[in-house]
C-alpha positions in Angstrom: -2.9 15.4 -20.9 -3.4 11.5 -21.3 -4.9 10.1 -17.9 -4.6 6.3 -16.8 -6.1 4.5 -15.0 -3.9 2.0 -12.4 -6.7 -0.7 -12.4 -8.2 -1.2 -16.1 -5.4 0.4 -18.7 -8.2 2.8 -19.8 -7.1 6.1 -21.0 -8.5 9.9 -21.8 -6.7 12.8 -22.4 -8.6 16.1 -20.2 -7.2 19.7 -21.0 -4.3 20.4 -18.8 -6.0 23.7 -18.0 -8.8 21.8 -16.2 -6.5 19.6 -13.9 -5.6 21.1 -10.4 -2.4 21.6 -9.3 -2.8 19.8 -6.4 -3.6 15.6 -6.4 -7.1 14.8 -7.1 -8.7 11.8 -6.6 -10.3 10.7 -9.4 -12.8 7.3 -10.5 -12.2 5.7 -13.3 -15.5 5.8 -16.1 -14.7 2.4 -17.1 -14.0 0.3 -13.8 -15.6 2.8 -11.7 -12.7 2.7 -9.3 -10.9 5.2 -7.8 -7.1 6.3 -7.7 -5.1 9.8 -7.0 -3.7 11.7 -9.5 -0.7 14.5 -9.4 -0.6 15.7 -12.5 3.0 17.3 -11.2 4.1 13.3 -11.3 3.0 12.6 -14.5 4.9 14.2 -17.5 3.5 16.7 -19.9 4.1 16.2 -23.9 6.5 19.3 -24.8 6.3 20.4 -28.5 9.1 18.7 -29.6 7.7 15.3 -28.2 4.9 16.1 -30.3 6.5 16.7 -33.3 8.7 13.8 -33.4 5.6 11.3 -32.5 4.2 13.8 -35.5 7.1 13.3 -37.3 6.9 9.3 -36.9 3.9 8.6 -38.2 4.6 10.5 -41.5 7.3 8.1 -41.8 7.6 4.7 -43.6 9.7 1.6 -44.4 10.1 0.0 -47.1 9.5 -3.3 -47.7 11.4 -4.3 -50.3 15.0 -2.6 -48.8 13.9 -1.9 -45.3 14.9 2.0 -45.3 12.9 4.0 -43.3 11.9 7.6 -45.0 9.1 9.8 -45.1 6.4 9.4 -47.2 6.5 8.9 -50.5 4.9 7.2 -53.5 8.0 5.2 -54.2 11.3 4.0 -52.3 14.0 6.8 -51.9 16.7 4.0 -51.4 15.6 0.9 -54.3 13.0 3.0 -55.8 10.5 0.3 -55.8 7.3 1.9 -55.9 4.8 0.8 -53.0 1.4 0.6 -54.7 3.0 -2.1 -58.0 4.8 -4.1 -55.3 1.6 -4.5 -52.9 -0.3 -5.3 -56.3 2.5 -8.2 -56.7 2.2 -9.1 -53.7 -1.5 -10.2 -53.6 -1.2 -11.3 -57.2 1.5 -14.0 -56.0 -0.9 -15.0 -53.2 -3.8 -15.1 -55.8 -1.4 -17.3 -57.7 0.3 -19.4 -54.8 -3.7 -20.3 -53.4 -4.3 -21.3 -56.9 -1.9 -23.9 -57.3 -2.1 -25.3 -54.0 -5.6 -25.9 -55.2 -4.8 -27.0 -58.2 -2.1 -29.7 -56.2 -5.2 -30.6 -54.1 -7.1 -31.4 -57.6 -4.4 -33.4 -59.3 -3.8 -35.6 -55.4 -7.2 -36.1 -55.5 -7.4 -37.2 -59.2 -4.4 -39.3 -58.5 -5.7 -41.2 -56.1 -9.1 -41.7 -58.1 -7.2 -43.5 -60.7 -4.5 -45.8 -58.9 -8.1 -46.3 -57.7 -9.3 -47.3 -61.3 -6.0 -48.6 -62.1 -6.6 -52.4 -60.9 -9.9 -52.8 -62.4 -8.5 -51.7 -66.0 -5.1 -53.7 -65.7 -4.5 -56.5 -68.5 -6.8 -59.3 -66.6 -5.0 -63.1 -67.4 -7.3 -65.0 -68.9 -8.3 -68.9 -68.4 -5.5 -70.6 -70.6 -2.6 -69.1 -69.5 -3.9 -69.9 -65.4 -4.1 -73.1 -66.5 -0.8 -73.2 -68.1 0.6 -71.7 -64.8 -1.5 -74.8 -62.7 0.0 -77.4 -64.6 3.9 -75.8 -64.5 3.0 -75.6 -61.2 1.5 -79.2 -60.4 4.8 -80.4 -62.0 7.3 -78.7 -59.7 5.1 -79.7 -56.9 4.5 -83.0 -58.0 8.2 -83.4 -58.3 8.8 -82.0 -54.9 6.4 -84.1 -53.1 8.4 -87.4 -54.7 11.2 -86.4 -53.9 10.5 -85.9 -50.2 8.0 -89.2 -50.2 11.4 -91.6 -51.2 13.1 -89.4 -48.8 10.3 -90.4 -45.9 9.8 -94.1 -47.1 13.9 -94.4 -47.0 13.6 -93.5 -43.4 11.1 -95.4 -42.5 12.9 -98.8 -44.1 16.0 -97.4 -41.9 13.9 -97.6 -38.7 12.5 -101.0 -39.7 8.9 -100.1 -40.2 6.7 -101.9 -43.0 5.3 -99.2 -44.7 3.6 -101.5 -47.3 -0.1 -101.7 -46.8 0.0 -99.8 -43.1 -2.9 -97.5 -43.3 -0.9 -95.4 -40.7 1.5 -94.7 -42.6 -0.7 -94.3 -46.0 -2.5 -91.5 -43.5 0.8 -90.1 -43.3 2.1 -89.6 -46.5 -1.2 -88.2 -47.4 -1.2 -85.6 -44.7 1.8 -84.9 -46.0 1.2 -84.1 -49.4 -1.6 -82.3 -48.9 0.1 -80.0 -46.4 2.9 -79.4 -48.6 0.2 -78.5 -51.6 -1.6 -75.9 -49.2 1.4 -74.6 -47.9 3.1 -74.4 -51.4 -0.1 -72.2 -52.7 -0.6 -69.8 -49.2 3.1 -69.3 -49.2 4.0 -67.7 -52.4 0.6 -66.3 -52.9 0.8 -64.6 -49.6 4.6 -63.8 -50.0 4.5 -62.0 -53.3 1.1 -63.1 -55.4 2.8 -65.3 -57.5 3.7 -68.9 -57.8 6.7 -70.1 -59.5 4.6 -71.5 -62.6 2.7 -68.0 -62.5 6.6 -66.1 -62.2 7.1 -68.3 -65.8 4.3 -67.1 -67.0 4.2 -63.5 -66.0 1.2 -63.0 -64.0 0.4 -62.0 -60.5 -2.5 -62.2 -58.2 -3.4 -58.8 -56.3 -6.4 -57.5 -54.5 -9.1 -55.5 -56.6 -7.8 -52.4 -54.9 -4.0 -53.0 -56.1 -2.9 -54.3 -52.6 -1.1 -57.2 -52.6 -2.6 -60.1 -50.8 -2.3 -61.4 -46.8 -1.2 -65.0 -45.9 -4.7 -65.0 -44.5 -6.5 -63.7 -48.0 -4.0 -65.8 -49.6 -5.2 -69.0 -47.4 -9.1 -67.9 -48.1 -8.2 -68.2 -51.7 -6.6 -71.2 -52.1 -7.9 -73.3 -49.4 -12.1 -72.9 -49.1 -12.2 -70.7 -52.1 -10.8 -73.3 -54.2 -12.3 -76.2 -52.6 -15.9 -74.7 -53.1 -15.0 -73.6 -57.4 -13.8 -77.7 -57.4 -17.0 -79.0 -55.9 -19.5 -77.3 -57.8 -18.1 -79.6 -61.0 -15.5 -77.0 -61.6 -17.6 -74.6 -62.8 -16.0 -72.1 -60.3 -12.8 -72.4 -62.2 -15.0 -72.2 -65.7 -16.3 -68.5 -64.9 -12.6 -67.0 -65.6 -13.4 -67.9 -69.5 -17.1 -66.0 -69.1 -16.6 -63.1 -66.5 -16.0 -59.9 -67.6 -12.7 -59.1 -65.2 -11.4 -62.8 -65.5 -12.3 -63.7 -61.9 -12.8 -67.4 -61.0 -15.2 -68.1 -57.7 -11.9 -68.3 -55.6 -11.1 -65.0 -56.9 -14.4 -63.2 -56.1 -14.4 -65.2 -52.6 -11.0 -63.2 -51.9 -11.7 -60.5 -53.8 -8.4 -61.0 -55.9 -7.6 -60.5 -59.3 -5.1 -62.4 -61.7 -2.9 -59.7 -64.3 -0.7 -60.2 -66.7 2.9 -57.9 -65.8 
């Protein structure tokens, strides 16, 4: 007979011979408490329960139909037989772990070279950027006169002599030089490409494949520009010598100019 203990769960079966008749009190070996026990309470396995619990364990289901049977080798419903389809079974885990690996692999080389990718584009060289300048300095040049007639005409309106009034001079340079900057930073920063560069077919992008921020875009154009000018234009001179086509400007804001 199987004995519990109340307290812990812990079990042992004693020989039903050796159990009084009457309750006993008994201490648990595990816990080490104590608790009564009437074995006339608790209820004693018959043959037939021990057969059937027998009976159940020599019995199996299968898991390819779900029939449960006794014992066999192979499936008395489907006729699968157990051993090949475990076999399959691991071999198809062998094979799924393999390819997620393998996914992990080809991610990892993917990302290594949109890494690269940037670095090995077509880089545009020093003739077509200053083709793209020029177009540019054009449209803007235009632009600018257009708006400057459009100022002086308002200016006559309101009676002001504009003629020789450093003020106004002051102005109209401010002006132009705002529109210039803002010209440069905006389409840079808005899609790397100015509308002489858009002619052309060429972009500027970061060295990791990013497109530029306003801010980058403003580094660029503004101090990085101003310091390739100053040093007698040589900053502009390195895209003809350096090996990835950067200017100083470029290198300052980490850019690169490539062909589409």
């Amino acid at each position: 007979m199987n004995i519990i203990c109340p307290h812990c769960n812990f079990s042992k079966t004693v020989d039903l011979s050796k159990i009084p008749d009457r309750p006993v009190r008994v201490n648990c070996p595990r816990c080490s408490k104590g608790f009564t026990f009437d074995k006339s309470l608790s209820p004693v396995p018959t043959a037939d329960a021990e057969q059937e619990a027998a009976s159940t364990e020599q019995q199996v289901t299968c898991p390819a139909c779900g029939l449960v049977q006794d014992k066999h080798d192979h499936c008395l419903g489907c006729g699968v037989v157990f051993s090949k389809l475990q076999a399959r079974r691991q071999a198809n885990g062998h094979m799924l772990r393999n390819s997620e690996i393998m996914d992990i692999n080809l991610a990892e080389l993917r990302r290594k070279v949109e890494g690269l990718a940037p670095r090995h584009q077509p880089k545009a060289g020093f003739w077509i950027r200053a083709i793209a300048s020029i177009l540019d300095f054009f449209l803007l040049g235009a632009v600018q006169l257009m708006l400057s007639l459009l100022i002086n005409l308002v200016i006559g309106l309101l009676g002001i002599v504009s003629e020789g009034d450093p003020a106004v001079n002051l102005v109209l340079w401010l002006f132009g030089a705002s529109l210039s900057i803002g010209y440069a930073v905006f389409f840079i920063g808005y899609c790397g490409q100015t509308p002489g560069k858009m002619a052309l077919r060429i972009k500027v992008i970061r060295t990791d494949g990013s497109p530029l921020s306003y801010g980058r875009a403003f580094l660029r154009e503004v101090p990085g520009k101003f310091i390739s000018s100053i040093l007698l234009g040589i900053g502009y001179l390195m895209v003809a010598f350096d090996g990835q086509k950067q200017g100083l400007h470029d290198k300052i804001a980490d850019s690169y100019v490539i062909k589409l």
